[in-house]
N, C-alpha and C positions, 0 to 999 in steps of 0.2 A: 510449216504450221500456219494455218490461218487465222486472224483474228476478226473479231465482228467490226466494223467502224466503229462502233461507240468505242468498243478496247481501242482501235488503232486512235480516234484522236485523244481517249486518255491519255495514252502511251506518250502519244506527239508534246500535248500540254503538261505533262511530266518531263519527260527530257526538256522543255524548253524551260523549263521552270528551273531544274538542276542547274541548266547553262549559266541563266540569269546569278543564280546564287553564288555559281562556279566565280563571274565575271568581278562581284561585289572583293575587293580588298578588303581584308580585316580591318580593323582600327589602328590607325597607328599614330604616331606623335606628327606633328609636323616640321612645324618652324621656318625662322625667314632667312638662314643662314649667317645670321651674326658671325664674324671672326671670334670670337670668343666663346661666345653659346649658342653654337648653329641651333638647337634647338629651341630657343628661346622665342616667343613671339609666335605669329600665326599669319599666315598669309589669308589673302583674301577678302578681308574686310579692313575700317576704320574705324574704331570705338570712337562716339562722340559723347557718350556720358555713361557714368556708373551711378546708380542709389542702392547703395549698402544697407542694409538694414542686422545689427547683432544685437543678439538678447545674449544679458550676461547675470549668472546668478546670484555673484559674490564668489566665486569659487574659482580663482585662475589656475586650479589645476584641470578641471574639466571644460569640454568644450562647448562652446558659444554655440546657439543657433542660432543660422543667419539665412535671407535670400539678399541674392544679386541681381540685379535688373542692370541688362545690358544695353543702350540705345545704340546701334550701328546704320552702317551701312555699306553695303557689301559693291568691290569692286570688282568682283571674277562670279562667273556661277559655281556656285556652292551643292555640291549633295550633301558635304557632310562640313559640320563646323566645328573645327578645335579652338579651344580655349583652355590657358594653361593655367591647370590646379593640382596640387600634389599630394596638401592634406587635408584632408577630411571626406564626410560622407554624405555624397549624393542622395537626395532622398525624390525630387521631382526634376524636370527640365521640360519649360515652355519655348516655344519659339512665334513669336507670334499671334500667344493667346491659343496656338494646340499644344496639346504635348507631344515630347518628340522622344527616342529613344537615343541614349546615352551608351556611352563604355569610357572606363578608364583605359590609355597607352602609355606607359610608362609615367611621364607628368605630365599630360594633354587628357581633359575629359572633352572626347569626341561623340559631337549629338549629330542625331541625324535627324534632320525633319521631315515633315509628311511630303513637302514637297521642295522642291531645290528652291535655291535664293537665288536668281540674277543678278549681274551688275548693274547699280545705281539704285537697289531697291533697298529702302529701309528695312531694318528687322531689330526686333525688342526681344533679345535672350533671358529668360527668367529661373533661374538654379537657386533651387532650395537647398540647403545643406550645414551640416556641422563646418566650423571652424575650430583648430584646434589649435591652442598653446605649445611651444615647442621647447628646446635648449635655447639660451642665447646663439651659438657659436652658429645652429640651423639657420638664424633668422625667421622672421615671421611675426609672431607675437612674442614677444618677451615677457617673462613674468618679473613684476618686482615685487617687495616686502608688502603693499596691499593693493597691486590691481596685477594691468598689463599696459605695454603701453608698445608700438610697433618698429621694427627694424629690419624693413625691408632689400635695401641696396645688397647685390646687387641685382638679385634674382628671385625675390623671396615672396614678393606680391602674392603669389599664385600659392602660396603656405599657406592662405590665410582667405582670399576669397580670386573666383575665376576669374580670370581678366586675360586682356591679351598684355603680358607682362615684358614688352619693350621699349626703353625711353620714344623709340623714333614713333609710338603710337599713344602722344598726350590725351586726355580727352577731361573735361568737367565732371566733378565728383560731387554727391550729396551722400552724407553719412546720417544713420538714425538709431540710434543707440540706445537699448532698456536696458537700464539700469534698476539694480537697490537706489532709494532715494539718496543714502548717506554718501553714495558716490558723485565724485565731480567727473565729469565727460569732455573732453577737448578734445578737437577734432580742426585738420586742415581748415582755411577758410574761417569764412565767420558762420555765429552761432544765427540760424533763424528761426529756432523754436524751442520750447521746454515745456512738455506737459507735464502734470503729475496726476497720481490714480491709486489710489491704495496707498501700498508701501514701493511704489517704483516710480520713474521718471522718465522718459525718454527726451533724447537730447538731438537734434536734428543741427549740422553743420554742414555747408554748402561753399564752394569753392567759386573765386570769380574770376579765374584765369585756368588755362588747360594745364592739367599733373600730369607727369609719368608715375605711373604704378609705383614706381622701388620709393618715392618723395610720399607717398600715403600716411598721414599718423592719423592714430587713435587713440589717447589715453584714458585710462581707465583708473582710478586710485581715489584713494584720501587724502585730494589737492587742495591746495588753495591757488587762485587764482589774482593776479595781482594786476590791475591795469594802470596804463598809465598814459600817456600822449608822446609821439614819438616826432621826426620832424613834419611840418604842414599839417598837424593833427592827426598822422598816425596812428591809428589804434596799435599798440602796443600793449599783449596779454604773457605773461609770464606762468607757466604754471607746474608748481612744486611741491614737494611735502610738506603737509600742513604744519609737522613738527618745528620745519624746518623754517618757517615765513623769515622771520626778523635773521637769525643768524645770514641769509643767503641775500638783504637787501643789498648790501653792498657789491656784488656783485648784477643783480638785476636794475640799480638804476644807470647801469651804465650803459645799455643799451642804445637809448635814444642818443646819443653822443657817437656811438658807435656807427652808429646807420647815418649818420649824420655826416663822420668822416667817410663811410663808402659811397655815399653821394657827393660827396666834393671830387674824392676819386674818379667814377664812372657815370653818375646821371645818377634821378629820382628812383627810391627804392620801387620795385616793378611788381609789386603785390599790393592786396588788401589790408593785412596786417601782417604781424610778426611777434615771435616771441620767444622765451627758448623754456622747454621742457626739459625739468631735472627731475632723471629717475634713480631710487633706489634700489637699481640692477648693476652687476657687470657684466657691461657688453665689452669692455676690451678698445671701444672707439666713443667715439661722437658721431652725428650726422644729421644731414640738415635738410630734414622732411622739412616739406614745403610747407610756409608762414610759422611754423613749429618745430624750432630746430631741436636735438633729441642729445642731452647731456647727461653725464654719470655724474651722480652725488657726489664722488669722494673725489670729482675734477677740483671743485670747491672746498669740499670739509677739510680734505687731506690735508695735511702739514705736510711743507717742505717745498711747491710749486712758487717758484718767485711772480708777484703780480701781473708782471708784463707777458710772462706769459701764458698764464691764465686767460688775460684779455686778449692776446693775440688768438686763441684756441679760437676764441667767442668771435669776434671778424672774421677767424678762417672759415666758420660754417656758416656765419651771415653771408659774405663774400660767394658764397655756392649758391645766394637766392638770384644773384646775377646770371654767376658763370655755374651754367649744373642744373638750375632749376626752373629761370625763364627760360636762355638759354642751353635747351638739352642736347646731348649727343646722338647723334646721329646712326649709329653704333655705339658698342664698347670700347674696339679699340679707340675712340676719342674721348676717352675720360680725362687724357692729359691735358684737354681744353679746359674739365672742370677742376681736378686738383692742380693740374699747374698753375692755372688763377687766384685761386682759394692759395696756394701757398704766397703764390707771390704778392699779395693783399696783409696776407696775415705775415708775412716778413718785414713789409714796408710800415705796418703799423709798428712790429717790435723795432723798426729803426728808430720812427717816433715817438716814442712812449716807453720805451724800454733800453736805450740808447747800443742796442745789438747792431751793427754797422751790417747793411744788402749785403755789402760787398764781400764783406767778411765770410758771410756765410752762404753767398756761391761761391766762393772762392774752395771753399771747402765740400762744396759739391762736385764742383769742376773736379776736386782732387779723385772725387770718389765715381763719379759718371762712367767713366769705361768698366769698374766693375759691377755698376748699374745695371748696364748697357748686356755685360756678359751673362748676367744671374738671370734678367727679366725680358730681353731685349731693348729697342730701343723707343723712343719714351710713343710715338706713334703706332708702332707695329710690335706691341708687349706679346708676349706667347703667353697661349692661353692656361688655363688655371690647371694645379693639380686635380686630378678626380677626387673628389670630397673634398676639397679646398676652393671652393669660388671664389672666395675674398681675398683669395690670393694676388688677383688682379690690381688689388691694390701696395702695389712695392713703391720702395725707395725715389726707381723710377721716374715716378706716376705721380708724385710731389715734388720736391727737391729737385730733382733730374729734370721737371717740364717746367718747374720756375725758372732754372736755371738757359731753359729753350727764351725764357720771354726775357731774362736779363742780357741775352747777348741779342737777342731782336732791339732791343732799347739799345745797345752799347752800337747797333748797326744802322737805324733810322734817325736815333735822338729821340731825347724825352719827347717833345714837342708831337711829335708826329706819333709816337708809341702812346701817348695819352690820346690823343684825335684816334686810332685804330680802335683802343680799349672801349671808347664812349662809341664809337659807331658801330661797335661790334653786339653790343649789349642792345642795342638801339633800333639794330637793320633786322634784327633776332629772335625779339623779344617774344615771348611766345609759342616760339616753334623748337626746331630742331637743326642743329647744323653741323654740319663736317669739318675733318682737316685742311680738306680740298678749299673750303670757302674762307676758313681763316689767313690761308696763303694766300688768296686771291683778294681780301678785301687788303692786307699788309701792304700786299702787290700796290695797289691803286693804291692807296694812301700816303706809300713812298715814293709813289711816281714811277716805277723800277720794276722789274721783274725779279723776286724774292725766291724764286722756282728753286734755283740753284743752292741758295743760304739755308732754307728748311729743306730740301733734301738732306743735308748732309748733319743738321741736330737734329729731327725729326725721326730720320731713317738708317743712320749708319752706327756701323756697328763700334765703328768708336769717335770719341766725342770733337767734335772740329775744335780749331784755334778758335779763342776769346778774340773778338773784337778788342782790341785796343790795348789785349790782355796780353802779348803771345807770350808773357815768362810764364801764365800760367800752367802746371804740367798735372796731369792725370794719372795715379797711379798702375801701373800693370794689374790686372787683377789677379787672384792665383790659380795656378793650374787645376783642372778638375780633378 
């Protein structure tokens, strides 16, 4: 059969066109291969700021409308760009000021724009879209008795608005929030705006040091807001149920005292401000979104918590604006750098203020570490979470078990030098992101010594070494599976 040229080069520019289309991979999730949540996080660029913008009705059971304004800048060439969001509903996506064509993969909404991104070249991502209220146990937004207020750790950012959502990728945040007037708005960072207009308000907060995603709040409610001065004039903002003001002062002037001993500890506290938010939800935890640490009502109301340790609770998620929150990990598996800090802080306070003896209660860690060790791994190389259980990542372990890593680094250096490590480590850090690798290494030089051999074996083995200075101590067997 013969065809005319014109047919033949249709023909031609038809097959080549199939090829091309054949060539294109569908949409798929990406990720940076975390130990924990390979799929978490997105290669190929550096988020260097976020502006949030959520319209909220009054209504936390329906969902908020929001845009996200990405500033990046990309370090590979790009045809297509994921960024991890899971719920809610896309309505636009800019890149650049064109629009670009989107798909959801699994929890990755992948855009493609008109044309690729090179390395080194800026790019401004613009997604329009529903944010939606969730379960506590989900994470994301939390609803409490009159608003919402956020709980992201460990993986939940992207519940809630697109971001590349892995600690190792901080970047500066602005929040702008409409509100009903009658609502109080807090938000990471300090406040740099409040308009009003009718019957609404929008409340604009800005952060002045780099957050990881899962450290994001927002709260939404019938707050009161209580300020006060913390040390070197600290702004110090408190903010809780309005009901609730006078009953919960006794627990919020204690604050500035608080931060006051964590800088006698480790150095000047490494933010703008701080404060703790008390909500009336259960979430089942505490956690210490950055300058706004995020606490359950009945931590406080409840009857039966003895004082000491109440206030030790309040140091344990202060203590994560150091270790956890200037200082982020690097991965997941180094969360042992943020709770085994955060515990061994808030133990060392219950020694002082609560007269609970360190020793006492690594002693009783020590007893319990190998079957730590067997249920979660060891406190460095944890196995990763059940499927529908992310938060799993947080065991026994991953507190107690990596306190108990820093009590025998102290029982092996001496105080002296283990205080000099603590204050350099927070210091050399501040700001960014760091590893196991670099905590061994900075230990290393600070003891003079090579420490290679002593954190191999608490760090990484499967059962727990001899106590410095301790060796009656004994570990119980754990039980058979």
């Amino acid at each position: 059969m013969l065809l005319s040229s014109r047919r033949v080069r249709a023909a031609l520019l038809a097959t080549a066109a199939a090829c091309v289309l054949a060539a294109v991979p569908p949409p798929a999730p990406a990720g940076i291969g975390d130990p924990l949540f390979p799929r978490l996080g997105n290669p190929g660029y550096d988020v260097l700021s976020y502006d949030i913008g959520f319209t909220y009705q009054g209504d936390n059971s329906k969902p908020l409308e929001a845009v996200t304004t990405i500033d990046a800048r990309a370090t590979a060439r790009l045809d297509r760009i994921n960024l991890d969001f899971a719920r809610g509903t896309v309505h636009s996506v800019e890149v650049n000021g064109k629009q670009a064509e989107f798909a959801s993969a699994d929890e990755d909404l992948v855009i493609t724009p008109r044309h690729p991104v090179y390395g080194g070249q800026r790019l401004r991502i613009t997604v329009r879209h529903t944010s939606e209220p969730g379960d506590a146990e989900d994470g994301g937004w939390v609803r409490t008795t009159d608003g919402l207020v956020m709980a992201n750790q460990a993986d939940a950012a992207h519940r809630v608005f697109p971001c590349n959502d892995h600690p190792s990728d901080k970047a500066m945040f602005t929040f702008r929030v409409d509100a009903p007037k009658e609502y109080t708005v807090v938000a990471n960072g300090l406040e740099t705006g409040r308009t009003r207009a009718g019957g609404r308000a929008v409340s604009k907060y800005r952060t002045e040091h780099p957050m990881a995603t899962e450290l994001a709040q927002v709260s939404i409610g019938r707050s009161a807001v209580v300020r006060r001065r913390g040390p070197h004039g600290l702004p110090v903002r408190d903010v809780v149920p309005a009901a609730d003001r006078q009953q919960l002062e006794r627990w919020l002037k204690k604050t500035p005292a608080e931060i006051a001993w964590m800088e006698k500890q480790v150095g000047p506290y490494p933010f703008e401000t701080y404060g703790v938010l008390i909500a009336d939800a259960d979430t089942g935890f505490e956690l210490e979104t950055q300058t706004l640490s995020l606490f359950e009502r009945s931590l406080f109301l409840r009857t039966g918590f003895p004082e000491w340790y109440v206030d030790s609770v309040m140091v344990h998620e202060l203590a994560h604006h150091w270790f956890g929150d200037s200082v982020s990990p690097r991965a997941w598996s180094d969360l042992w750098l943020n709770e085994g800090h955060a515990t061994w802080y808030e133990a060392l306070y219950a020694q002082e203020h609560g007269k609970l003896p360190m020793e006492t209660r690594m002693r009783e860690a020590y007893r319990q570490s190998d079957g730590w060790r067997a249920a979660g791994g060891p406190p460095a190389a944890p196995e990763p979470p059940a499927p529908g259980q992310k938060i799993g990542i947080f065991r026994p372990v991953v507190y107690d078990g990596s306190a108990l890593v820093l009590f025998a680094l102290r029982q092996e250096i001496g105080t002296a030098r283990f205080r000099e490590l603590e204050r350099r480590w927070v210091s050399d850090h501040r700001d960014g992101t760091a590893t196991t690798a670099n905590f061994v290494g900075l230990a290393s030089k600070v003891a003079g010594r090579d420490l290679g051999g002593f954190f191999q074996g608490w760090l990484y083995g499967a059962k727990t070494p001899p106590m410095p200075r301790h060796k009656d101590w004994r570990s119980v067997a754990p039980p058979r599976a």
